[in-house]
DRENTOR-75680 format. One record per residue (C-alpha): residue number from 1; x, y, z. Coordinates in Angstrom, 1 decimal, m for minus. Layout:
N
ATOM NUM X Y Z
...
//
This chain:
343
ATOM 1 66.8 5.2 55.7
ATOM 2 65.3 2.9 58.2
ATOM 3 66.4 3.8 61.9
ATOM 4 66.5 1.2 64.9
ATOM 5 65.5 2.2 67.9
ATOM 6 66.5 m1.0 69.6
ATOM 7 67.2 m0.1 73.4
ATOM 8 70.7 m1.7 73.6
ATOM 9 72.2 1.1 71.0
ATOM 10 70.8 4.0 73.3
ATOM 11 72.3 5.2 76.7
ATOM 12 71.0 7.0 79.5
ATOM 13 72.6 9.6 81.4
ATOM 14 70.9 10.6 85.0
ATOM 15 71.9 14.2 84.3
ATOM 16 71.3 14.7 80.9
ATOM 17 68.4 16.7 79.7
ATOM 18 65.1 14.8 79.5
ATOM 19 64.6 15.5 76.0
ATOM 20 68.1 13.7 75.7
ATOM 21 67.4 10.7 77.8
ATOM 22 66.8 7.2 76.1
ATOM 23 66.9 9.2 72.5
ATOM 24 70.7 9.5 70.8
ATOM 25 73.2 6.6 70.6
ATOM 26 76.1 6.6 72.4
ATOM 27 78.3 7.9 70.0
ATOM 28 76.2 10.7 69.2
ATOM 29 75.7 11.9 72.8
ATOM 30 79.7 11.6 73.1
ATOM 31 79.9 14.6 70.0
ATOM 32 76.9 16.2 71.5
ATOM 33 78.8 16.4 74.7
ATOM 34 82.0 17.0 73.2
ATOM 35 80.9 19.9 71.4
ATOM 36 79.1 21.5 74.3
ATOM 37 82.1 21.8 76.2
ATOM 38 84.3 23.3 73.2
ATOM 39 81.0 26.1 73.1
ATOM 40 81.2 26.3 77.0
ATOM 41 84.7 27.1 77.2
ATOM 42 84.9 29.4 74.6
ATOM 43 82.2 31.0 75.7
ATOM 44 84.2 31.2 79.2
ATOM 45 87.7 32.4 78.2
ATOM 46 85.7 35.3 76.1
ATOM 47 83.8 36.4 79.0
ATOM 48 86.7 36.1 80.5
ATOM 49 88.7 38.1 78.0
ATOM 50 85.7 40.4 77.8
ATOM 51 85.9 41.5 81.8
ATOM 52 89.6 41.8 81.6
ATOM 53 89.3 44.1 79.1
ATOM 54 86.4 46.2 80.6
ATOM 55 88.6 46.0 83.7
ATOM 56 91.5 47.6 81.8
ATOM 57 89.3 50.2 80.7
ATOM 58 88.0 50.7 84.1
ATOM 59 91.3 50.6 86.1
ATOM 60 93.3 52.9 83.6
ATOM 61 94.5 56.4 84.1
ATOM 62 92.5 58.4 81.4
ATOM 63 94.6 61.4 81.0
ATOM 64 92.8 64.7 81.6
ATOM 65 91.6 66.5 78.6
ATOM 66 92.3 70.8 78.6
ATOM 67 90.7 72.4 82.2
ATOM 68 89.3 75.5 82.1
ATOM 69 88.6 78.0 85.1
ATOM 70 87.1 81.3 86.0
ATOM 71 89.6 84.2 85.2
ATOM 72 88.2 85.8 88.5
ATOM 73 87.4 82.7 90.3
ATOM 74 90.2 80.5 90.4
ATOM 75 88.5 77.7 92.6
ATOM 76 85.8 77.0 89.4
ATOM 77 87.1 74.4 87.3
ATOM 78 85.7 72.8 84.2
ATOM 79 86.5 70.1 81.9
ATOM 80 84.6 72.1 79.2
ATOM 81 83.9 75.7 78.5
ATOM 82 81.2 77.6 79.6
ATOM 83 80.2 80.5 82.0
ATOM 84 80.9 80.8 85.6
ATOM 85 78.3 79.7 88.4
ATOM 86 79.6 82.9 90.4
ATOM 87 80.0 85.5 87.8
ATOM 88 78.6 84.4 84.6
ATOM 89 82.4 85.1 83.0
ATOM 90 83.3 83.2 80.2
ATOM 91 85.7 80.7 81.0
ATOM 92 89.1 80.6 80.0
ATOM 93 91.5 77.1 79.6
ATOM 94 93.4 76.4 82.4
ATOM 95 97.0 77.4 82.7
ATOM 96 99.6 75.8 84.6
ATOM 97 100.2 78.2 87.0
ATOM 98 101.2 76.3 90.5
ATOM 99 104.6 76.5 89.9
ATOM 100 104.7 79.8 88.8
ATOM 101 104.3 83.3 91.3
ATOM 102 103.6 86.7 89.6
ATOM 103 104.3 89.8 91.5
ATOM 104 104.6 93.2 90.8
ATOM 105 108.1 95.6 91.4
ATOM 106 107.1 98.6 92.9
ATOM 107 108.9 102.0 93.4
ATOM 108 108.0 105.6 93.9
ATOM 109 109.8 108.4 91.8
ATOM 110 110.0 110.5 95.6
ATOM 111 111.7 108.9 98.4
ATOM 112 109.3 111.0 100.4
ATOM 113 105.5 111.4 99.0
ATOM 114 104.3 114.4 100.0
ATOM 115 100.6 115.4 100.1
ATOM 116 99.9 117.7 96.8
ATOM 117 102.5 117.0 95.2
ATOM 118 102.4 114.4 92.0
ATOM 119 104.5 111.0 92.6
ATOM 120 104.9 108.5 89.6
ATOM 121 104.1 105.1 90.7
ATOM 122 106.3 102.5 88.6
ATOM 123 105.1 98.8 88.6
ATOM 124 107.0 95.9 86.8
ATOM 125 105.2 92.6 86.5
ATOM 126 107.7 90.0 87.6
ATOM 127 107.8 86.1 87.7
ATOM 128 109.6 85.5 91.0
ATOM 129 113.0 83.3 90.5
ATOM 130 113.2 85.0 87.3
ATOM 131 113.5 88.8 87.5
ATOM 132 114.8 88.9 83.9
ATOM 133 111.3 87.5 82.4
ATOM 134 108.7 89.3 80.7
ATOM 135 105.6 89.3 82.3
ATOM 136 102.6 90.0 80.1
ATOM 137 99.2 91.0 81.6
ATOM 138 96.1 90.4 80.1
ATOM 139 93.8 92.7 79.6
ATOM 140 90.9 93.0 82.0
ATOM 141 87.9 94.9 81.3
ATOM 142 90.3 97.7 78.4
ATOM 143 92.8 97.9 81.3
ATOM 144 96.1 95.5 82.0
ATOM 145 96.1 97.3 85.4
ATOM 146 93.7 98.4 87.6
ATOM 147 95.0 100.7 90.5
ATOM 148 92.7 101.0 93.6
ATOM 149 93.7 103.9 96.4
ATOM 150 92.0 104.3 99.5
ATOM 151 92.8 106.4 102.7
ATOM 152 93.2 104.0 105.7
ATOM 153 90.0 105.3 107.1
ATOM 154 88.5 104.9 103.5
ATOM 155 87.3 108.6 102.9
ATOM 156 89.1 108.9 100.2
ATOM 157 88.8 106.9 97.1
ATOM 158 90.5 106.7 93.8
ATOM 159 90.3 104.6 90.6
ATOM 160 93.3 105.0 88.3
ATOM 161 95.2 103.0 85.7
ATOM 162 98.7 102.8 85.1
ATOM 163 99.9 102.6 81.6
ATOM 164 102.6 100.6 79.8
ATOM 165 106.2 102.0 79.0
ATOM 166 108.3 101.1 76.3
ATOM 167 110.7 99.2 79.0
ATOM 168 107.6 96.7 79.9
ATOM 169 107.0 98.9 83.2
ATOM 170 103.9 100.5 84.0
ATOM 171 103.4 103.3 85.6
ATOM 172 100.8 106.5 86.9
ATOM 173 100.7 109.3 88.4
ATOM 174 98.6 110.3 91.6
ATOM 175 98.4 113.4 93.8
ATOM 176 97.7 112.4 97.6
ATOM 177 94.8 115.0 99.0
ATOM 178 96.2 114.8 102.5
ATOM 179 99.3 113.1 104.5
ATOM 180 98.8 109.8 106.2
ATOM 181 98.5 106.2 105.3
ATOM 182 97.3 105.1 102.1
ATOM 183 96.4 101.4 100.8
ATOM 184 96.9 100.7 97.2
ATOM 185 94.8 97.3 95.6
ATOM 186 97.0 96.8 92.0
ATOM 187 94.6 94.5 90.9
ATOM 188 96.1 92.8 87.1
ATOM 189 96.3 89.3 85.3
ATOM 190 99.3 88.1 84.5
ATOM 191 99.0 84.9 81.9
ATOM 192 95.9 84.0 83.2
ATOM 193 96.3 84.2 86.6
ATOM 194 94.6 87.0 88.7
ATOM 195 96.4 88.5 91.3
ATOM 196 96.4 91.7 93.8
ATOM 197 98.7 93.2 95.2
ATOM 198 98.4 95.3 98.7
ATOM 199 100.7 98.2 99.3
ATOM 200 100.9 100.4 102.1
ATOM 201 101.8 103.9 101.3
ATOM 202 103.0 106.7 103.8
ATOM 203 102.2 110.2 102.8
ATOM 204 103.8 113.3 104.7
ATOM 205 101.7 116.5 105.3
ATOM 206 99.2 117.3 107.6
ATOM 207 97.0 114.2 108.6
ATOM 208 92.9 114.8 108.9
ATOM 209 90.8 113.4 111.7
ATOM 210 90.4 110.3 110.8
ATOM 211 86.6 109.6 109.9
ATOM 212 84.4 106.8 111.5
ATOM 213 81.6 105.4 109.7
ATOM 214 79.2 103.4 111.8
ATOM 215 75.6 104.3 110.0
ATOM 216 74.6 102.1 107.1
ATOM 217 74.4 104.7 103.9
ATOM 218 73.4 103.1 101.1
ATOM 219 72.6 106.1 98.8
ATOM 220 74.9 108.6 97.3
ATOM 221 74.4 111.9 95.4
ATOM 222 77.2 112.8 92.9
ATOM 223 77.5 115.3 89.9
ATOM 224 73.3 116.0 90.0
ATOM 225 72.5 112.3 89.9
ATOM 226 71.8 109.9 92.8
ATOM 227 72.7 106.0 93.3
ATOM 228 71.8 103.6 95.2
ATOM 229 72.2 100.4 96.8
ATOM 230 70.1 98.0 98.3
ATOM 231 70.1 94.6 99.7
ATOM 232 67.2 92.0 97.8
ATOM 233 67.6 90.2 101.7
ATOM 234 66.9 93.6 103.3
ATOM 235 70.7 93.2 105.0
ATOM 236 73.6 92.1 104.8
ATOM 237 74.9 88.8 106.0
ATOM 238 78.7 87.2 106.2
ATOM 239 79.3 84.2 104.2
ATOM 240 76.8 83.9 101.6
ATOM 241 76.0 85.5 98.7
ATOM 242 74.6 88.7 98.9
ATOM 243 72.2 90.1 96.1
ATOM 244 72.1 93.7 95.2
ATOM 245 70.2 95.7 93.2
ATOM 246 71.8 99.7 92.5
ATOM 247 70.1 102.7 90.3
ATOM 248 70.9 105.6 89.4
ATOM 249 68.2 108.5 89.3
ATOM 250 68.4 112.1 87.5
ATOM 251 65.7 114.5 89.2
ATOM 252 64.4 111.6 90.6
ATOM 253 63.7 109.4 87.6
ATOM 254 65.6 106.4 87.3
ATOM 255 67.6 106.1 84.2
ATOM 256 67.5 102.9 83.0
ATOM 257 71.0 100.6 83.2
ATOM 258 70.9 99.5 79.5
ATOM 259 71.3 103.3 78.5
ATOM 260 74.4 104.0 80.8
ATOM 261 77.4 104.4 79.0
ATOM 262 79.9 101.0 78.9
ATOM 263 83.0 102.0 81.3
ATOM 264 85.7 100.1 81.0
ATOM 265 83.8 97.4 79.4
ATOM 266 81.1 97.1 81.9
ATOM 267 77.7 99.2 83.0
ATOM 268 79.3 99.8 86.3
ATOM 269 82.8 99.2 89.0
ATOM 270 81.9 98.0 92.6
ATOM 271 84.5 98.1 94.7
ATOM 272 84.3 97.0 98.9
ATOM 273 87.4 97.2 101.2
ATOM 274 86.3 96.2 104.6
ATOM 275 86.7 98.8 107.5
ATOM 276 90.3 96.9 108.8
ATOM 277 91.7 97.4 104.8
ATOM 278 92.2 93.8 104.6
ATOM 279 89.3 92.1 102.7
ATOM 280 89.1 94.1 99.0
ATOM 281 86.3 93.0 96.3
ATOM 282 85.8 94.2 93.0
ATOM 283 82.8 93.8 91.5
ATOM 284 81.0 94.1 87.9
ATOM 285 77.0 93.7 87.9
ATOM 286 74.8 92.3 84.9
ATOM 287 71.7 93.6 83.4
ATOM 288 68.7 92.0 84.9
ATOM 289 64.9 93.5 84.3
ATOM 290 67.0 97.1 83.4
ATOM 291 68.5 97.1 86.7
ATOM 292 72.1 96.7 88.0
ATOM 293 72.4 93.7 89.8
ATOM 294 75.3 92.6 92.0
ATOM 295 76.2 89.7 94.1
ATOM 296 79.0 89.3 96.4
ATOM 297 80.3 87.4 99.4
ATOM 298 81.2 89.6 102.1
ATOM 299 83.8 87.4 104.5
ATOM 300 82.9 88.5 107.6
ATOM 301 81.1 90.8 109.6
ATOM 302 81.8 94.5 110.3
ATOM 303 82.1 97.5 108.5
ATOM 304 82.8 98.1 104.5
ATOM 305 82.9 100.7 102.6
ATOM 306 81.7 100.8 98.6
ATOM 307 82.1 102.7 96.0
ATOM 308 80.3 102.7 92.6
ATOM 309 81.4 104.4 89.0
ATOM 310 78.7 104.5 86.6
ATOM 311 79.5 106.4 83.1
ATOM 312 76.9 108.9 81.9
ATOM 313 76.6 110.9 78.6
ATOM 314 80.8 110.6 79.0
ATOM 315 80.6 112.0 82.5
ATOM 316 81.9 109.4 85.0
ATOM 317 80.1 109.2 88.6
ATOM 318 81.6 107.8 91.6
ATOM 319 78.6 107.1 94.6
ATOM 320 80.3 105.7 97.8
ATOM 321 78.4 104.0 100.4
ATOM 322 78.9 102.4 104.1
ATOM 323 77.9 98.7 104.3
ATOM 324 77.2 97.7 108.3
ATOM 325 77.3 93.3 107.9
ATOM 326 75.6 92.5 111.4
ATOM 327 75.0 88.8 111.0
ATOM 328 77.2 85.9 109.9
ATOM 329 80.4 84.4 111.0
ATOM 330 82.7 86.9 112.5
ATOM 331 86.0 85.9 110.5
ATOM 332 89.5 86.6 111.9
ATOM 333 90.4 90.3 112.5
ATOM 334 93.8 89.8 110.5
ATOM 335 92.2 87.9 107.7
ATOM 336 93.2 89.2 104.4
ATOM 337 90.8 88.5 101.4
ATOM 338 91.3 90.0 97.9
ATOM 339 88.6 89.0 95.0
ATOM 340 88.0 90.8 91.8
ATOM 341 84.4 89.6 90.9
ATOM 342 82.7 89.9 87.6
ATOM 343 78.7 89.5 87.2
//
């Protein structure tokens, strides 16, 4: 076919493309033309369309998936499982428990405690609002409850566990060595949520001088063996995390940790009230190069006091030590603080 390229059958356009210019008829540059605008606004409404879309997806509400926390740390939230920063516990999913507040009933089977003679403690887990609910605890290192008593100058120590009654109550007995006031930590887990509960106990009978502990001690001799405790800082500071290291010698040969009994579930129990009976941590260690190691947050300074169970050859061993925190934030004198730490 024999094209003519005769100037009067060609048009140009002062903003058309050069390769355009004085080449296609008129006709031809009218499709050319048309057709470029169909593609350009296409091309418009589906980037259009496109960014409204990725804007939906942007702007909407993506419901949240299952949460899962710390059973000991309830401020460490997850969206998926895995251990805790703090205390290397498995974490557990999340349960809904704002709107719900645990408590435990608590009675004595004397009106009057008296010092040597046995009282049962009764505790019933209750869901406040709803008195007639049952309340089931979850087990915690092979215990549902674990009862700490302490003197209110924190000589004495004990580390019991009341056990569950056909009626869904729990309860223990416990002989008081002397008369004056006692402090008990109930420390449990009710559906997830850990909780403990502070209760101040009067005991009649002759009262002791009260002791006063202002010397650091951080070694311990108990049933032939030693423990002890020391800080990898070389003190102890307020408001950070503290690292400890604790052994426990025979004859004075340390006996390795990964040979001491499990107790309880764990290769040792830490537990720190502060020297007011306020502030109460209890802590679990993990194995690191054989030893014990522990880390916890003390919450201000002052004086604690510690004790430590171990579990050897079936014997249990309780070491008890006096903590002097010098540096750090002092804290409020009426501040009460209650933490059950695992590591």
């Amino acid at each position: 076919m024999k094209i003519n390229f005769n100037s009067k059958n060609f048009v140009k356009f002062p903003f058309s493309p050069v390769f355009l210019r004085g080449l296609l008829p008129v006709r031809a540059l009218i499709k050319v033309l048309f057709m470029t605008v169909v593609v350009t606004v296409n091309f418009l409404l589906f980037s259009c369309h496109s960014q409204e879309r990725q804007g939906e997806n942007y702007n909407k509400v993506i419901p949240a998936g299952q949460q899962y926390t710390c059973p000991m740390h309830a401020e460490v939230v997850s969206d998926k499982q895995g251990e805790c920063p703090k205390c290397k516990m498995d974490l557990v999913l999340k349960k809904d428990a704002l709107k719900k507040e645990y408590y435990l009933a608590y009675s004595a089977s004397a009106a009057n405690t008296e010092s040597g003679r046995p009282v049962t403690f009764t505790f019933i887990p209750r869901l406040r609002g709803d008195d007639n609910s049952i309340v089931n605890l979850d087990v915690v290192h092979t215990k549902k409850i674990h009862l700490i008593i302490v003197s209110s100058d924190l000589s004495f120590f004990n580390h019991i566990h009341p056990e569950v009654q056909p009626d869904g109550s729990y309860q223990v007995d416990e002989t008081f060595p002397a008369g004056g006031k006692y402090i008990l930590f109930a420390d449990y887990t009710p559906e997830g949520e850990h909780r403990v509960e502070r209760i101040e106990v009067n005991v009649s009978g002759k009262i002791p001088v009260p002791k006063n502990y202002t010397q650091s001690s951080l070694e311990s001799k108990t049933g032939g063996y030693q423990i002890s405790v020391t800080s990898q800082s070389g003190d102890f500071v307020s408001n950070q995390m503290t690292m400890m290291n604790a052994t426990v010698k025979k004859d004075g040969m340390e006996i390795p940790a990964a040979s001491l009994d499990d107790y309880l579930g764990a290769k040792a129990h830490m537990v720190i009230v502060s020297g007011d009976g306020q502030t109460y941590l209890h802590v679990h260690p993990e194995l690191e190069d054989g030893k014990l190691l522990l880390h916890t947050e003390f919450p201000h300074i002052g004086m604690y006091r510690g004790w430590i169970q171990v579990q050897v050859n079936g014997k249990v061993l309780t070491g008890d030590f006096v903590f002097i925190v010098t540096r750090g934030r002092a804290g409020t004198d009426n501040e009460t603080k209650t933490e059950h730490q695992h590591h």
